[in-house]
C-alpha positions, -999 to +999 in steps of 0.1 A: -089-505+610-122-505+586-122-495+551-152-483+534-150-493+495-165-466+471-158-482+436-196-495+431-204-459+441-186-445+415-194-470+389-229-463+395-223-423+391-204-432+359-230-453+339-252-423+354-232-397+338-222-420+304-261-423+302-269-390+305-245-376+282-256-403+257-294-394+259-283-354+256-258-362+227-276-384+206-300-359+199-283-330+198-260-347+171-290-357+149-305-321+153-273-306+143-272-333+114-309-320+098-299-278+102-267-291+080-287-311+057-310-282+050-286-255+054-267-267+028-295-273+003-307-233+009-288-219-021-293-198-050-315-209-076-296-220-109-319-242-132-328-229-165-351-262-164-374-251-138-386-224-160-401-251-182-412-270-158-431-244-141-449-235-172-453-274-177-476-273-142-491-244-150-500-256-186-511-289-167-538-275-144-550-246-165-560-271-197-567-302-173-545-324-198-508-333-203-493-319-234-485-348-260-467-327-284-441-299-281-456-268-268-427-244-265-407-242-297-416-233-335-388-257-347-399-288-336-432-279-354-452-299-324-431-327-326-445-356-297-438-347-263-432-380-233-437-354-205-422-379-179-423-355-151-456-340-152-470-347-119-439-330-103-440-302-124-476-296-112-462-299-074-432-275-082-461-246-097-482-249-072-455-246-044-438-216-065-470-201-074-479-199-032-445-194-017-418-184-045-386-196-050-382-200-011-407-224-014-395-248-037-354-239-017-376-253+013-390-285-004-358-295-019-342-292+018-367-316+032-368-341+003-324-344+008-331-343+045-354-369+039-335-389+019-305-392+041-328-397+071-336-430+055-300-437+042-292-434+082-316-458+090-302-485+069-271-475+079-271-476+114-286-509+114-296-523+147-264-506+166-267-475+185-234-460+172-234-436+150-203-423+145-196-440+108-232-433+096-227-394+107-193-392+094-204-408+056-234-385+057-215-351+064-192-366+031-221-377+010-235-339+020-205-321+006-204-343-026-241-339-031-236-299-036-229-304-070-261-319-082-283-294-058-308-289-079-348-279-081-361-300-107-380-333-108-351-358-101-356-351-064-385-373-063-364-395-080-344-396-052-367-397-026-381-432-042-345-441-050-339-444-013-374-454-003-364-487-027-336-493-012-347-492+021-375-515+015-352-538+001-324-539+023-342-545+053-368-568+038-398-551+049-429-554+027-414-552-007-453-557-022-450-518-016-425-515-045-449-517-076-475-491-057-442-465-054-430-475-090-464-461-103-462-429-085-425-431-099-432-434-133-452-402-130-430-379-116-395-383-134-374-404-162-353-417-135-380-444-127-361-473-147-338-471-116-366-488-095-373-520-114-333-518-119-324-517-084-351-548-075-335-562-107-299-562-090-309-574-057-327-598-073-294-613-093-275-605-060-295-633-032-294-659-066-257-657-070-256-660-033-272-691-033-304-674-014-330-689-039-362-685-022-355-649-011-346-648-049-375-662-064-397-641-041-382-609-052-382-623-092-419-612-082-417-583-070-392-572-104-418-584-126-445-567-112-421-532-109-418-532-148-458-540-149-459-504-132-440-485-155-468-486-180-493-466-159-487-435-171-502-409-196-481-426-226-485-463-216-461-479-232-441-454-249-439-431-218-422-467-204-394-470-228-389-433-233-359-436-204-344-462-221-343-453-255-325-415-239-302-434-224-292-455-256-293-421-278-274-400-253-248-427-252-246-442-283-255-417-310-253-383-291-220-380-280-222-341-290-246-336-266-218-358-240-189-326-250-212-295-244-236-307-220-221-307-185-239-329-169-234-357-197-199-357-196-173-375-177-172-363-145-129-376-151-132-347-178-136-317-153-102-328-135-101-341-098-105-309-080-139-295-095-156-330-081-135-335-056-157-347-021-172-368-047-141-385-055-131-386-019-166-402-013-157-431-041-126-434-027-135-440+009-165-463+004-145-483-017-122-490+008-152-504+030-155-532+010-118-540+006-120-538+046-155-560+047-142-584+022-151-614+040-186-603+048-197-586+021-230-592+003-229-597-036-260-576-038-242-548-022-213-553-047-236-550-077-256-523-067-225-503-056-206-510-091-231-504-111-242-466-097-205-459-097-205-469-135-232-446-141-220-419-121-183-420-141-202-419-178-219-388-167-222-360-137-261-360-136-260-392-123-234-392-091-263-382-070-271-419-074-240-430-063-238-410-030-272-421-022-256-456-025-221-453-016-235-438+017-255-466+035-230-495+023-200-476+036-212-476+072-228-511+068-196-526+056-176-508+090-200-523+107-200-557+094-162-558+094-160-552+132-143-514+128-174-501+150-165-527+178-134-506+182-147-469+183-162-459+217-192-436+203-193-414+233-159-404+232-163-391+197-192-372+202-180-341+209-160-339+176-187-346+153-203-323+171-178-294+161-175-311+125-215-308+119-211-274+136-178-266+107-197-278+083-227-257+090-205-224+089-190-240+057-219-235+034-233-200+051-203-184+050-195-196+011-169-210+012-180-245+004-190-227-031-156-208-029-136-244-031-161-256-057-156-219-079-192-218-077-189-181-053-199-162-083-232-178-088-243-194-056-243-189-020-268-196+013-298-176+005-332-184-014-339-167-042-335-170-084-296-164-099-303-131-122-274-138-145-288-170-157-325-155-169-327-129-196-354-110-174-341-075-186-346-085-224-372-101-221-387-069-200-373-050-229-392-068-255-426-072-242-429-032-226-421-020-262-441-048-283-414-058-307-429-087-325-416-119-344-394-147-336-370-156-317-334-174-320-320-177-279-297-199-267-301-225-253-303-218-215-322-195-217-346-212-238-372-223-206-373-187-192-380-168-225-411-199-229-421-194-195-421-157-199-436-154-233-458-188-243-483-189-260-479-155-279-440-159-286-420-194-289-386-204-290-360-217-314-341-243-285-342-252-249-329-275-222-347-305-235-321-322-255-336-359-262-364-339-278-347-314-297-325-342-317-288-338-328-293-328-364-310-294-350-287-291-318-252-286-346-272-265-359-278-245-330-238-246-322-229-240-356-246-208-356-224-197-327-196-203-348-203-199-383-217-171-397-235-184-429-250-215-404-266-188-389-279-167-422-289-204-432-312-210-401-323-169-407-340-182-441-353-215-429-368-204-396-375-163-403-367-151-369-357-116-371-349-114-334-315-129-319-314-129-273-280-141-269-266-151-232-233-132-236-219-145-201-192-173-207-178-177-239-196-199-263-214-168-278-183-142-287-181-152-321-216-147-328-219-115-306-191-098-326-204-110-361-238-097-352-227-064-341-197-055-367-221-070-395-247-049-411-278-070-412-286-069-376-287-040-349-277-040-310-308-027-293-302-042-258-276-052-234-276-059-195-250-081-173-261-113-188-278-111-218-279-092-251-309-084-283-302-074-319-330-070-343-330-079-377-325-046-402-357-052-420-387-025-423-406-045-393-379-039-370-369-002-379-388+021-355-372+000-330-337+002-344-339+037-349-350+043-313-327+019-295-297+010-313-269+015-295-238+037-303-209+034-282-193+061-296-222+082-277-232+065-250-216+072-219-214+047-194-238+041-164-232+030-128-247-004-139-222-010-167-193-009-137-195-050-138-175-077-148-198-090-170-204-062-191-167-054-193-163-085-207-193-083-232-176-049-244-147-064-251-164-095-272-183-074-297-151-051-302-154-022-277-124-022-265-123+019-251-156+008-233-143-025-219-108-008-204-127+018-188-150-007-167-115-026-160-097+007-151-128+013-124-128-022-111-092-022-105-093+011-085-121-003-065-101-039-064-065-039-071-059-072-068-089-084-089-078-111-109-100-114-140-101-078-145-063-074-144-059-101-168-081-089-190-070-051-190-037-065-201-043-086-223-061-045-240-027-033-229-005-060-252-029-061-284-031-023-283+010-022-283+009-006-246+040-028-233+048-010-201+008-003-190+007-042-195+044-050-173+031-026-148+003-041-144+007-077-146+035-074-121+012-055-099-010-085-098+013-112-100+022-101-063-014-108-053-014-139-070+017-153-079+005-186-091-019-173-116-015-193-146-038-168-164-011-138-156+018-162-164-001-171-198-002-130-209+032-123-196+047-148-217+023-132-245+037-099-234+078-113-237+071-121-273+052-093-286+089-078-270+105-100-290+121-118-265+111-152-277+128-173-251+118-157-224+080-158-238+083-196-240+095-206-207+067-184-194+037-198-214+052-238-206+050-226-167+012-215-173+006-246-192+022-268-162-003-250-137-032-253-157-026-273-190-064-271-204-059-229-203-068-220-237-051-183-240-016-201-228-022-229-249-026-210-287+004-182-270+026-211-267+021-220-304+031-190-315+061-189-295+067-225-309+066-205-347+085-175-338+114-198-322+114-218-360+100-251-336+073-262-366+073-297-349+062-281-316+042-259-332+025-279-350+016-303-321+005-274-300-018-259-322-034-293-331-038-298-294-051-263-287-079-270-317-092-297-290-096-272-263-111-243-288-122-260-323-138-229-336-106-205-338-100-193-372-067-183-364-057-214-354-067-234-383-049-206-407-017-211-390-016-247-388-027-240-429+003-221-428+025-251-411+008-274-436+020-253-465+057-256-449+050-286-449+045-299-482+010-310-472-014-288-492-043-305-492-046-306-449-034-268-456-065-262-480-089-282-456-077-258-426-077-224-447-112-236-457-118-239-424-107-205-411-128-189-441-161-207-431-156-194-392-152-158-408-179-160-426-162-155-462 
């Protein structure tokens, strides 16, 4: 009896089938891979710098020279100017002058796309499996959202990871000084070239690798050389530095207002939190690879993490880092001996594929609370340029200058320079600290503001009235009698100075809500909520009242109608209603933190309390629970609690005149009249007496 043996048959269909599956995968992986990478960078448009960048290009090639002074602002009174970025800003306007803002979108897609196509090829090294590199790039992508920015820093990041390319795989490093000078020219994150060749430098000496050392000693040298070919020689070299030092050292105001200066730690794990998984994850690598790995990895690794937890802008940085070295280190360490590639394939297949309907369908902005500014589309957010005022201002000539806020100081110089210029904008080093209080004590104190009035004679005030840092300032300009509301949309708002210059307008266009009847566009959120900060309260409930019929369950108009309903004395409208809504979202610490208002202006003091510390437990940085609780602390007789409260509260919300009256008033009870004197002081100065 014969048998015929099939096995080496089969074997050879296998390693057929294996190898045709590999050559059909591969690619379709790494196609996949780029429509996330520039999917996910297709957003809307937030920057308020772009605006002065753009008029930086255009400035640029209309006058053939780089501005060496200010050019923007009438306070700095042309103060000197290190434009650092000027060569991108010329790339940006010409892109944005031939293709809009889908142009730039586009160009900031394939600079990221670009970036982590090199950060793969490090990473994958000489093996063919790619399953660590893919999975630490779809991380690094989803940390990376929150730095997705169009301004200059994306060439930074292009030359970040050409750098460490070139030095990781040793391959012509006598590029770096050509790429340093191109650097140099295009943002003030060039000190992170000679840095980086710094770093590896210290990291093959400590290693014992001299030669490779001394060779590269070269190559540092010759980086900082480069940093001096640019417009400014040697002061547009140190300008980075000395930034950094100020920011850092005698800035720290700017490190408490100025998102991207502060601690990322500060925002809480969840707003940063694929960032923090990131961190997390690639530092596990090198626990894993401790055997293997390389000092120079250590160093460079440490130090971007350092600089990515003393400030937001800079996590980019780290992901660009912590990418590469996480999949080197797996691979070093033997974990990619274990993982048959094929095999796993398919599933990051269907994870690029999640991914991909994670950020066009919105939700990844939906976990990151970003939903109400950005989504996947190409085009310019409206609520962060005052287009309508400024619209309003130029069709009907109203002349003089301007005091804006800060963000939108680049559009109204974009929109209006030369003929009008601004009191502030983005640019922070420049503007200095002394004038920066200032500009946040006007918000807050009324006689800062008349104070600035005289020095500066602006008789024109475009306030962004979204968020919260102008309410004070909106409701003393609009109850006072020295300046008139002539303009309002969903984002912004103007009032004109009461002086003879001014009065056509005013008599024209000031606003009385007593008339007016509300339009279509008024039915928003963000007007409701301007309503309600300069004191129109009828106007505010009605938007609310509308929303809520459209919307029943929508949150921030609930909460806000009855918080109307309790300081208006309307206790059942307000019990209705928060009940209503606490069924829709029963974990609402914002609903918990006006019911427990609600129990006490009931009188049932108790009750109240208990509330306001279960609001406080799901969100303890919530302002509105945070001051209700310290009244509840007074009306229960707790001054201790009270007192601790309301000291803590002053750390979320410094500028709340009723806060520092009542802890006057605990003071008093106290015995302590001179910290009660300081606080009623205090109080007076934020009410302008």
């Amino acid at each position: 009896m014969f048998y015929t043996s099939t096995a080496p048959y089969y074997t050879f269909q296998g390693l057929v089938w294996r190898r045709s599956v590999t050559f059909v995968m591969r690619p379709l992986i790494l196609i996949l891979l780029f429509a996330l990478l520039v999917i996910s960078q297709i957003n809307t448009i937030l920057d308020a710098d772009l605006w002065w960048n753009l008029k930086s290009g255009e400035y640029i090639l209309k006058n053939l020279q780089i501005p060496r002074a200010d050019i923007f602002s009438y306070t700095l009174h042309s103060r000197e100017w290190i434009d650092h970025a000027w060569f991108s800003q010329i790339l940006f306007y010409i892109i944005f002058t031939l293709y809009g803002c889908l142009g730039l979108n586009i160009l900031k897609a394939l600079i990221i796309s670009l970036c982590f196509f090199i950060l793969f090829l490090i990473s994958s090294g000489d093996s063919r499996k790619i399953f660590y590199p893919v999975f630490f790039i779809m991380l690094s992508v989803l940390a990376f959202g929150y730095r997705s920015f169009v301004r200059p820093e994306l060439f930074s990041y292009l030359l970040f990871c050409a750098f460490l390319y070139i030095l990781e795989k040793e391959k012509k490093p006598y590029f770096l000084p050509f790429l340093q000078i191109l650097w140099a020219n295009m943002h003030g994150y060039f000190i992170l070239g000679p840095l980086l060749v710094f770093l590896y430098t210290l990291g093959e000496f400590l290693s014992g690798d001299k030669i490779r050392a001394r060779k590269l000693g070269y190559v540092f040298l010759a980086t900082c050389a480069a940093v001096f070919i640019n417009p400014n020689f040697y002061k547009g070299a140190i300008y980075p530095a000395e930034v950094f030092i100020k920011v850092f050292t005698s800035h720290k105001i700017y490190m408490q207002d100025v998102n991207e200066l502060m601690l990322p730690a500060r925002s809480g794990f969840g707003r940063y939190v694929f960032f923090w998984l990131l961190a997390i994850i690639s530092s596990m690598t090198f626990l894993i690879n401790l055997k293997k790995a390389k000092l120079r990895h250590i160093l460079v690794f440490s130090a971007s993490f350092l600089a990515a937890y003393a400030a937001a802008r800079n996590m980019p940085i780290f992901i660009f880092v912590a990418m590469p070295l996480g999949g080197m280190n797996l691979e070093e360490a033997g974990a990619i001996k274990n993982i048959n590639a094929r095999k796993y394939y398919s599933v990051l297949i269907l994870a690029i594929c999640w991914l991909i309907y994670f950020f066009m369908s919105g939700r990844y902005y939906i976990s990151l609370n970003q939903s109400g500014l950005r989504k996947t589309e190409s085009r310019l957010s409206a609520l962060l340029m005052p287009s309508g005022a400024c619209d309003f201002l130029e069709k009907n000539n109203i002349k003089g200058r301007i005091f804006n806020t800060m963000d939108f100081g680049p559009y109204i110089g974009y929109r209006f320079y030369p003929e009008k210029r601004i009191f502030i904008d983005t640019r922070t080093e420049l503007y200095g600290e002394d004038l920066y209080k200032f500009y946040r004590g006007a918000q807050n104190y009324p006689k800062e503001l008349e104070n600035l009035q005289k020095e500066h004679n602006f008789n024109i005030v475009l306030l962004r009235h979204l968020f919260s840092d102008t309410a004070r300032l909106l409701k003393y300009l609009y109850a006072g009698d020295k300046w008139a509301l002539v303009y309002y949309d969903r984002n912004s708002a103007v009032f004109l100075q009461k002086i003879p210059e001014n009065s056509v307008a005013i008599e024209k266009f000031q606003l009385n809500f007593k008339e007016k009847k509300l339009e279509a566009a008024d039915t928003n959120m963000n007007t409701a909520m301007f309503f309600e900060k300069i004191g129109e309260l009828k106007s505010a409930e009605e938007i609310y009242v509308k929303l809520l019929e459209a919307n029943p369950g929508f949150l921030q108009a609930g909460n806000n109608l009855s918080a109307i309903y309790i300081n208006t004395r309307r206790i059942d409208d307000a019990m209705k209603l928060l009940q209503r809504l606490l069924k829709y979202h029963p974990d609402s610490p914002e609903l918990y933190a006006n019911m427990g208002a609600l129990y006490l202006s009931m009188g049932e003091k108790e009750r109240g309390l208990s509330v306001l510390k279960k609001s406080l437990k799901i969100s303890p940085y919530l302002r509105q629970a945070s001051y209700a609780l310290g009244l509840a602390y007074m009306e229960t007789g707790d001054i201790e609690n009270a007192f601790k409260q309301f000291s803590r509260y002053l750390k979320l919300d410094p500028y709340d005149s009723r806060a520092h009256r009542l802890l006057g008033d605990i003071y008093r009870q106290k015995g302590l009249f001179k910290e009660a004197g300081l606080e009623y002081n205090e109080a007076d100065l934020l009410e302008g007496k």
